[in-house]
matplotlib code that plots the C-alpha trace (Angstrom):
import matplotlib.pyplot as plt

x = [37.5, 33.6, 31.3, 28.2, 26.1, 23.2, 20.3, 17.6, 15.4, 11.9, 10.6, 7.5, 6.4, 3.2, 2.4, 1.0, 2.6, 3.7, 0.5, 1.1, 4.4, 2.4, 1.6, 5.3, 6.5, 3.8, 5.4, 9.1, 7.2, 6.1, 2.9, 5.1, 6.1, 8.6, 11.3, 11.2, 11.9, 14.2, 12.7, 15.6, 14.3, 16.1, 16.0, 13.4, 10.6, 11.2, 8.0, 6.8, 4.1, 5.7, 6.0, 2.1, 1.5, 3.5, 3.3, 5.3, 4.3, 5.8, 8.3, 10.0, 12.7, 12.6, 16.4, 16.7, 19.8, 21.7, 21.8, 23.3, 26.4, 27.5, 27.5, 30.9, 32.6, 31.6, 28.4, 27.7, 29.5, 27.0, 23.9, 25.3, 25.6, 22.2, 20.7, 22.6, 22.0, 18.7, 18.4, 20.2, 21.7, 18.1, 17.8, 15.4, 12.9, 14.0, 15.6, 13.7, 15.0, 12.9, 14.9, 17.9, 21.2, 22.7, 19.9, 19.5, 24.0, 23.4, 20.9, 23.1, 26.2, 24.4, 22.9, 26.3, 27.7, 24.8, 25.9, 30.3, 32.5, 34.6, 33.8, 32.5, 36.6, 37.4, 34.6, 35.6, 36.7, 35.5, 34.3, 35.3, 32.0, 31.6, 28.4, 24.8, 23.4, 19.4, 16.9, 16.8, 13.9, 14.6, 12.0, 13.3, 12.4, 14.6, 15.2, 19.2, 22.0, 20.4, 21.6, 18.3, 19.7, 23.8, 25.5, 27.5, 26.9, 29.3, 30.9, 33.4, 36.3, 37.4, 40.7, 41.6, 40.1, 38.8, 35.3, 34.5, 31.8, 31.7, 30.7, 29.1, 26.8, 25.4, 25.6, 22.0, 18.7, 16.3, 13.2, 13.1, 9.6, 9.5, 6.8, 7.0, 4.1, 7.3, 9.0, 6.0, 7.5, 11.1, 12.8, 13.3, 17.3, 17.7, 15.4, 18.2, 21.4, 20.2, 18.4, 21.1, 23.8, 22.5, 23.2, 26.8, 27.6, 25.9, 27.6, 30.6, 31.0, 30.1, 32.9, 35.2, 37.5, 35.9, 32.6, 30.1, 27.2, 24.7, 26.4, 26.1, 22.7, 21.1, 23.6, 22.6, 18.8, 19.2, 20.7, 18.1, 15.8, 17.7, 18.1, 14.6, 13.8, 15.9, 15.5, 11.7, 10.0, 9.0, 11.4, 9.3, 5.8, 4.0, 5.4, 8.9, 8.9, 8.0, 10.3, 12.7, 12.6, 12.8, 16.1, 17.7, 16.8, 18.3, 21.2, 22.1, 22.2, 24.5, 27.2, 30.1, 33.2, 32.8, 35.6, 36.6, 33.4, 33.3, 36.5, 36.3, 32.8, 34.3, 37.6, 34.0, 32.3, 35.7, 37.1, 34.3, 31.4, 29.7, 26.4, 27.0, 24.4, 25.8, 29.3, 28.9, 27.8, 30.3, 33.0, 31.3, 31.1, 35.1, 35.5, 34.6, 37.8, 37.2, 33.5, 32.7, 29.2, 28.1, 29.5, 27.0, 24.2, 24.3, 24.7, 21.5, 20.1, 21.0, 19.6, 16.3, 15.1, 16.4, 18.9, 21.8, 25.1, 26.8, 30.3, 33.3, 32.7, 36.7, 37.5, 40.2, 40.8, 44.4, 46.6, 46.2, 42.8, 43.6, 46.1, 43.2, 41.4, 43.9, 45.0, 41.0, 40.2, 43.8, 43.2, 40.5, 42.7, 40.4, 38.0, 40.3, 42.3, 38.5, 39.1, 42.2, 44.4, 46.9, 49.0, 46.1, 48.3, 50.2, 47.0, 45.2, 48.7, 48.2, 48.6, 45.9, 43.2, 43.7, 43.0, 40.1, 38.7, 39.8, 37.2, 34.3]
y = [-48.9, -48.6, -50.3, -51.6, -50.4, -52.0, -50.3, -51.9, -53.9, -52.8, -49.9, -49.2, -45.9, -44.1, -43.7, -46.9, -49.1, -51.5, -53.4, -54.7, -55.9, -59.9, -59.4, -59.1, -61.9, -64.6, -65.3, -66.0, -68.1, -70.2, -72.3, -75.0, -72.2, -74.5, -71.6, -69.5, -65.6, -64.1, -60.8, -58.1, -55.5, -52.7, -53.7, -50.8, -52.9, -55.2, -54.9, -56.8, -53.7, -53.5, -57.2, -57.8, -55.7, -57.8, -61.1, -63.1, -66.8, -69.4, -70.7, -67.8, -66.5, -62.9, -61.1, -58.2, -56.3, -54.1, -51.0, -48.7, -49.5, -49.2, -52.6, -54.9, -57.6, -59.7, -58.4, -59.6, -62.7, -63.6, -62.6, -64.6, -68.1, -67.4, -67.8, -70.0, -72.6, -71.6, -72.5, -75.7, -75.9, -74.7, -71.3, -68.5, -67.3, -63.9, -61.6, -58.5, -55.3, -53.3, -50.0, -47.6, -48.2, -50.1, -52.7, -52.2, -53.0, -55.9, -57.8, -57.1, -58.3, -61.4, -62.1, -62.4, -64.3, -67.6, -68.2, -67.4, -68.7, -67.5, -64.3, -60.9, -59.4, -61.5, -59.1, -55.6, -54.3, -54.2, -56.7, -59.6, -61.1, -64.0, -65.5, -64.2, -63.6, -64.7, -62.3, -59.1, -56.8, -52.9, -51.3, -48.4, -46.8, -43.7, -41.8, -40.9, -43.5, -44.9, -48.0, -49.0, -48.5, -48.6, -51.4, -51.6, -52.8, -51.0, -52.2, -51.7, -54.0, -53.1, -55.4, -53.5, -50.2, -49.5, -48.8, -50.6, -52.2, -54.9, -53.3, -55.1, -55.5, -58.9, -56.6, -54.2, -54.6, -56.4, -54.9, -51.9, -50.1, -46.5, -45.8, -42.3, -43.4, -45.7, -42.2, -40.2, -41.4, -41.1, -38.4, -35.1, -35.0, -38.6, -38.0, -35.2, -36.7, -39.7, -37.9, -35.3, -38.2, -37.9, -34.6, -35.3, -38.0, -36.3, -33.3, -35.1, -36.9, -34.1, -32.0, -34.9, -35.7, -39.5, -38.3, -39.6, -37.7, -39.9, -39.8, -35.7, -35.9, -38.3, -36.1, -33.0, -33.5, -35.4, -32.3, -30.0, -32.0, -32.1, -28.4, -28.0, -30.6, -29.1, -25.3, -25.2, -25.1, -28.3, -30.8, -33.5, -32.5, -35.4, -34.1, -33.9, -37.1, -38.5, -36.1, -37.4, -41.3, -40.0, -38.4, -40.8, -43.5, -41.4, -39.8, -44.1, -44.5, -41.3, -42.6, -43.3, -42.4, -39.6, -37.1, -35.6, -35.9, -39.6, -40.5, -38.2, -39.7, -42.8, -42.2, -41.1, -44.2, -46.7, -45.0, -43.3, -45.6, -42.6, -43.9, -42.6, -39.9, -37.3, -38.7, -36.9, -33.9, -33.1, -34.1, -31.3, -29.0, -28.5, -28.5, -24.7, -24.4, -27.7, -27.4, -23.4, -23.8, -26.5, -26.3, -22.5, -24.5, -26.7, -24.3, -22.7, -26.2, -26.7, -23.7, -23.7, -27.1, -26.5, -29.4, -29.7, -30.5, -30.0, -29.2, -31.0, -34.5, -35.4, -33.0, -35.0, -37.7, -39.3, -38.4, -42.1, -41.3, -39.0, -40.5, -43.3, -40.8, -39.7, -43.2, -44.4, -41.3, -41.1, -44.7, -44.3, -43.1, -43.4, -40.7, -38.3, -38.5, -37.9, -34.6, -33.4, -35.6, -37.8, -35.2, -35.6, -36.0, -32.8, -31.1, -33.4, -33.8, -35.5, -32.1, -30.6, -33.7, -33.6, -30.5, -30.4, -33.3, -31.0, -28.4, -30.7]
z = [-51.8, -51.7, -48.7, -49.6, -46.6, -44.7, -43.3, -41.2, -42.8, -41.5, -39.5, -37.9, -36.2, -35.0, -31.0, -30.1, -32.8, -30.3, -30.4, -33.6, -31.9, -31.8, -35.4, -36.1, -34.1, -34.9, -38.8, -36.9, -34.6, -37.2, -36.9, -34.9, -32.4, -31.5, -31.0, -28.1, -28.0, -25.7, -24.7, -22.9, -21.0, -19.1, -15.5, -15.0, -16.6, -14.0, -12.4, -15.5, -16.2, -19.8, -20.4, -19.6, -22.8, -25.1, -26.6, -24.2, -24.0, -21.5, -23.4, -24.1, -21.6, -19.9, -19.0, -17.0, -18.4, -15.5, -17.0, -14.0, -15.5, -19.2, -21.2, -20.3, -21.6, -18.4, -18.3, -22.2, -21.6, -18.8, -20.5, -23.6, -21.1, -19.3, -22.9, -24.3, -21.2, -21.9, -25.0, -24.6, -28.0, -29.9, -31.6, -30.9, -33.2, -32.3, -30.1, -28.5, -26.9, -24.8, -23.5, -24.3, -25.7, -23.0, -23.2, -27.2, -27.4, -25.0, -27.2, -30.3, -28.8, -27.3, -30.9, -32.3, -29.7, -30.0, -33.8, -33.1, -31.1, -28.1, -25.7, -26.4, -26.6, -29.4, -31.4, -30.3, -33.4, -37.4, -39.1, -36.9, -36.9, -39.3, -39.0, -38.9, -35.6, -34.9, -36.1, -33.6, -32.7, -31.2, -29.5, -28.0, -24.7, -25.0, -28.2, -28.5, -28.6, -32.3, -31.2, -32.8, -36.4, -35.8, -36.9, -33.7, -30.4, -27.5, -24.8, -22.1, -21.4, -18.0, -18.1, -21.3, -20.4, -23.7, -24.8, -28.3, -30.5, -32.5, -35.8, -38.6, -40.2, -38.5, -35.5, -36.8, -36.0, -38.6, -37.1, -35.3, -33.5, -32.6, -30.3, -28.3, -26.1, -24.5, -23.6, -21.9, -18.3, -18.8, -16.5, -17.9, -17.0, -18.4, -21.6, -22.3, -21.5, -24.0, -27.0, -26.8, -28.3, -31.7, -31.7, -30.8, -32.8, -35.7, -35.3, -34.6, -37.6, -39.8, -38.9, -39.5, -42.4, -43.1, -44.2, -47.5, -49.1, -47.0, -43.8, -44.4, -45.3, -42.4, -39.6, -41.1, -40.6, -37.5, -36.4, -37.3, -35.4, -32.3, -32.2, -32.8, -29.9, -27.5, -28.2, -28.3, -24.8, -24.0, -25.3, -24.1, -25.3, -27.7, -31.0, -30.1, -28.2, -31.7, -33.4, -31.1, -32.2, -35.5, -35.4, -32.9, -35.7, -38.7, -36.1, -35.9, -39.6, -39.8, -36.3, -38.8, -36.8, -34.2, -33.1, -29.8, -27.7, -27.6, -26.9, -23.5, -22.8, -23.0, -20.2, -18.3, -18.8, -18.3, -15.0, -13.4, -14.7, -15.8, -18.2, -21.6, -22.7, -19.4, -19.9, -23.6, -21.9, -19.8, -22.6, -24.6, -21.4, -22.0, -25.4, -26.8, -28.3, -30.8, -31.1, -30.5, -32.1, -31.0, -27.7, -27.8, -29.3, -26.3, -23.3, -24.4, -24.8, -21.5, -19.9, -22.1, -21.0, -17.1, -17.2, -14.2, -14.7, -11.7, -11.6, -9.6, -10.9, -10.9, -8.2, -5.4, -8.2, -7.6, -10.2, -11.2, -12.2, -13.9, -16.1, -16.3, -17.5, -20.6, -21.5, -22.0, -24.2, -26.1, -27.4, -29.8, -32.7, -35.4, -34.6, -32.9, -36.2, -37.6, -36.2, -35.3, -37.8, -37.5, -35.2, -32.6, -29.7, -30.3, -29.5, -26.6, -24.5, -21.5, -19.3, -22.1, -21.5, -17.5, -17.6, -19.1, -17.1, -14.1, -15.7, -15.3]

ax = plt.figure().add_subplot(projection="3d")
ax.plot(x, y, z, "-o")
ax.set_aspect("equal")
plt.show()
């Protein structure tokens, strides 16, 4: 079987780009402007510095997503009801994301769920979205996750203890604004753990068995960019911020399925609430024997741009935890097949995985 694939629709980049951000909007307003706008903002905005810049009238709403925490069900599910009561049975000219993938996923998911029915668990999965969400704009504040160009929006469900998106393609972006002048203030330890996920998924999904000719190409220059990001001297100086949106948008074009890096990240993120971007980099911290190169590629990475990554992060876990810990990684089959094969759990036993979250 062939898929047709879906790309974003439009892209705009160039520091500073965000002031034509009212241009954009004003067509979907429409000369009624009878639609409000629904503007999501990582809760770090909320001193309302960024939203003073933007075209944000009074009948639009403003929501603050929690972003200490990945994405949940719940969380989705609330956000989804605050809009929707909101909205009071209208329709938004369009929804806005202002932040990183936690944020970005949020929106998405929220999209879907004002034009389907039910909660955010009945669309964890592929292809279970039926009906076309509003139209969605990503303006990313950190360059990494390429949830700004994926087709997936991820989230946790705690009752479950699985970590899942709802992929489709009503799930993308149709407008999408890269503007590094957004990532001049973001920490140095967080601008890492975040633009160092394309370089995982990318790599990730290269080395894989379920791989196309496009896939390969986007990854493999996504790649490139990352190393040069993060093995130069100043990962955050003006060029390589840019360079940075850059490959974070082509690295979320590229995230087909991943293999054993994500699945640990996510046992990270569902028992220890560990964000995703430092999750991924302690998955990677223990796996030199899967990923030899890349696990060398990152060390230096690591060391070059003076990044901490302390050790003992599951140290006097219960052995509860711990088995937590195997059962949320073991269940994503798909890309650890990606990888390893179908014989996947011949390699990661459970005594293999706990141990290696005992290395961390």
């Amino acid at each position: 079987m062939y898929r047709n694939a879906k790309n974003v629709g439009y892209y705009m980049i160039g520091r500073g780009c965000l002031s034509q951000l009212g241009d954009i909007l004003s067509p979907l307003r429409g000369a009624s402007k009878k639609n409000p706008a629904v503007f999501f903002f990582d809760h770090y905005f909320k001193n309302g510095a960024l939203a003073a810049r933007l075209p944000v009238e009074d009948r639009d709403l403003t929501v603050y997503v929690d972003t200490d925490k990945e994405p949940t069900t719940q969380s989705v599910d609330a956000y989804a009801q605050q809009v929707k009561d909101f909205l009071s049975g209208g329709r938004p000219c369009a929804l806005l994301a202002f932040g990183g993938g936690a944020t970005m996923d949020t929106c998405k998911c929220v999209g879907n769920l004002l034009t389907n029915p039910g909660k955010t668990e009945d669309y964890q999965g592929w292809e279970l979205v039926r009906r076309p969400a509003p139209h969605k704009i990503a303006v990313p504040t950190l360059a990494g996750t390429g949830s700004e160009s994926s087709r997936t929006g991820i989230v946790c469900n705690e009752a479950k203890k699985l970590k899942l998106g709802m992929n489709s393609d009503f799930t993308m972006f149709e407008q999408v604004i890269l503007d590094a002048d957004l990532t001049a203030t973001v920490p140095r330890n967080q601008y890492f753990y975040t633009g160092i996920d394309t370089y995982m998924h990318c790599f990730e999904s290269i080395s894989g068995s379920y791989r196309n000719a496009v896939v390969d190409a986007l990854a493999e220059k996504a790649m490139s960019m990352c190393k040069n990001i993060f093995l130069s001297d100043d990962m955050m100086s003006d060029e390589n911020r840019e360079r940075m949106m850059i490959a974070s948008y082509l690295g979320g074009m590229a995230a087909g399925f991943v293999g054993t890096v994500h699945p640990v990240s996510a046992g990270l993120s569902m028992v220890l609430h560990m964000p995703h971007g430092i999750a991924n980099c302690y998955a990677l911290s223990v796996q030199k024997d899967i990923y030899p190169e890349e696990y060398k590629d990152f060390m230096e990475m690591l060391s070059r741009q003076r990044i901490d990554l302390p050790k003992g992060i599951c140290d006097n876990l219960t052995d509860a935890q711990y088995n937590d810990l195997y059962e949320a990684s073991i269940v994503h089959e798909k890309p650890l097949t990606n990888k390893l094969g179908p014989d996947f759990k011949k390699i990661l036993t459970r005594e293999n995985v706990i141990e290696r979250f005992k290395r961390m």
